[in-house]
C-alpha positions in Angstrom: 27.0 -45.8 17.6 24.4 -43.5 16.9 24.2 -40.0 18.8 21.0 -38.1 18.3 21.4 -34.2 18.4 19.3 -31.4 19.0 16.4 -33.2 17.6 15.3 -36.9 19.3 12.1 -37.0 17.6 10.7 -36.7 13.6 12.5 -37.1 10.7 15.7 -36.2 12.4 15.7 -38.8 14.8 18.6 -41.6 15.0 20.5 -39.9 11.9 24.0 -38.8 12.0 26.6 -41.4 13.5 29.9 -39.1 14.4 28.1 -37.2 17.2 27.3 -34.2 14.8 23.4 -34.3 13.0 24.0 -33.2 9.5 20.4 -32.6 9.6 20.1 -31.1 12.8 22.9 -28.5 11.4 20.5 -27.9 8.7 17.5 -27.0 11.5 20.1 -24.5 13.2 20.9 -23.0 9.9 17.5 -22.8 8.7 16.2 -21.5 12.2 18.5 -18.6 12.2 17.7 -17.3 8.5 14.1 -17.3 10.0 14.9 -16.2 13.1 17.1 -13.1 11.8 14.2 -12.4 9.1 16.6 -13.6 5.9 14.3 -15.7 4.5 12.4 -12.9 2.6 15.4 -13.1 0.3 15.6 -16.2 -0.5 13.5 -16.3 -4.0 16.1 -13.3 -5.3 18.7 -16.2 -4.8 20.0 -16.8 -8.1 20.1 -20.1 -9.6 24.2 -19.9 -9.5 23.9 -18.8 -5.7 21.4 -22.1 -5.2 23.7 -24.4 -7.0 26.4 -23.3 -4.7 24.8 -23.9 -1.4 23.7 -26.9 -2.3 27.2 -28.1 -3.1 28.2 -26.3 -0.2 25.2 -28.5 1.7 26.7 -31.8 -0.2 30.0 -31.1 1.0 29.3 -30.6 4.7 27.6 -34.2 4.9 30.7 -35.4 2.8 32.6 -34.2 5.1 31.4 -35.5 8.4 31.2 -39.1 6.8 34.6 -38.5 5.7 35.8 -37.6 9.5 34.3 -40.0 11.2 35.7 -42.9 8.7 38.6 -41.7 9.4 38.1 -41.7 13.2 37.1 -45.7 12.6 40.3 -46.4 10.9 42.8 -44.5 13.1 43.1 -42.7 16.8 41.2 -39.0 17.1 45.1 -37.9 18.6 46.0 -38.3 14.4 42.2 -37.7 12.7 41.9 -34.2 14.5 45.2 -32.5 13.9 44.5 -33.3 10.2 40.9 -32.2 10.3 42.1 -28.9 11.6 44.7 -27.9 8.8 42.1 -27.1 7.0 42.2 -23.6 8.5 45.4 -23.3 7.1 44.5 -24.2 3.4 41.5 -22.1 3.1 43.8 -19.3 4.4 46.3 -20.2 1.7 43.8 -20.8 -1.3 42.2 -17.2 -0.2 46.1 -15.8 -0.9 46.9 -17.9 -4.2 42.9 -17.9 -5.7 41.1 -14.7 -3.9 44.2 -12.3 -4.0 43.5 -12.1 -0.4 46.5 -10.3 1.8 47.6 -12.4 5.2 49.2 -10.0 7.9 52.4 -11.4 9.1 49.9 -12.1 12.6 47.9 -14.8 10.4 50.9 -16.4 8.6 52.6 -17.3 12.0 49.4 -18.6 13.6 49.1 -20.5 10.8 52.8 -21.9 11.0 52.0 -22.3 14.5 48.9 -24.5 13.6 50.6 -26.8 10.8 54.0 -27.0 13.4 51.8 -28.1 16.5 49.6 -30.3 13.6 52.7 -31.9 12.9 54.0 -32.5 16.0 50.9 -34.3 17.2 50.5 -36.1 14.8 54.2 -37.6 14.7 53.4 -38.5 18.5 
């Protein structure tokens, strides 16, 4: 079924079919780098920067289609838990790739978050 978001009419209408509009995300983003008066420095972007949002962009769609497949082939009580672990692996590649420090508070919210992932999804 297809859920139209923010935007029912134009070239936004009647896309997006897990209940989130890609493209009305895109609106929302775009709206607030107006809004907030951002979009004066956006031809200083370099091309690296560019490339990176737009694989950033491509990812994003990617991964809705990717959640709601996965909410076609098995119950949301299993797809969600999953979805939400991925909290824990940025937090984990920031540590190994970044060099980033996690306080002891992080590290047990996210054992917390993969044991109570675990749990759910084992039923």
């Amino acid at each position: 079924q297809v859920v139209v978001g923010l935007f029912p009419y134009g070239p936004a209408a009647g896309i997006g079919a897990d209940g989130t509009n890609e493209i009305d995300i895109e609106y929302s983003r775009w709206g607030i780098v107006f809004a907030s008066g951002d979009h004066h420095a956006i031809p200083r972007l370099s091309g690296r920067s560019v490339l990176f949002l737009a694989l950033s962009g491509v990812a994003t769609g990617l991964s809705g289609l990717a959640y709601f497949r996965a909410l076609q082939l098995g119950p949301a009580s299993r797809v969600a838990p999953i979805d939400k672990l991925s909290l824990a692996l940025t937090l984990v590649l920031s540590a190994v790739v970044l060099h980033e420090s996690i306080s002891w508070k992080v590290a047990l919210g996210v054992a917390l978050m993969v044991g109570g992932a675990l749990l759910t999804i084992a039923g």
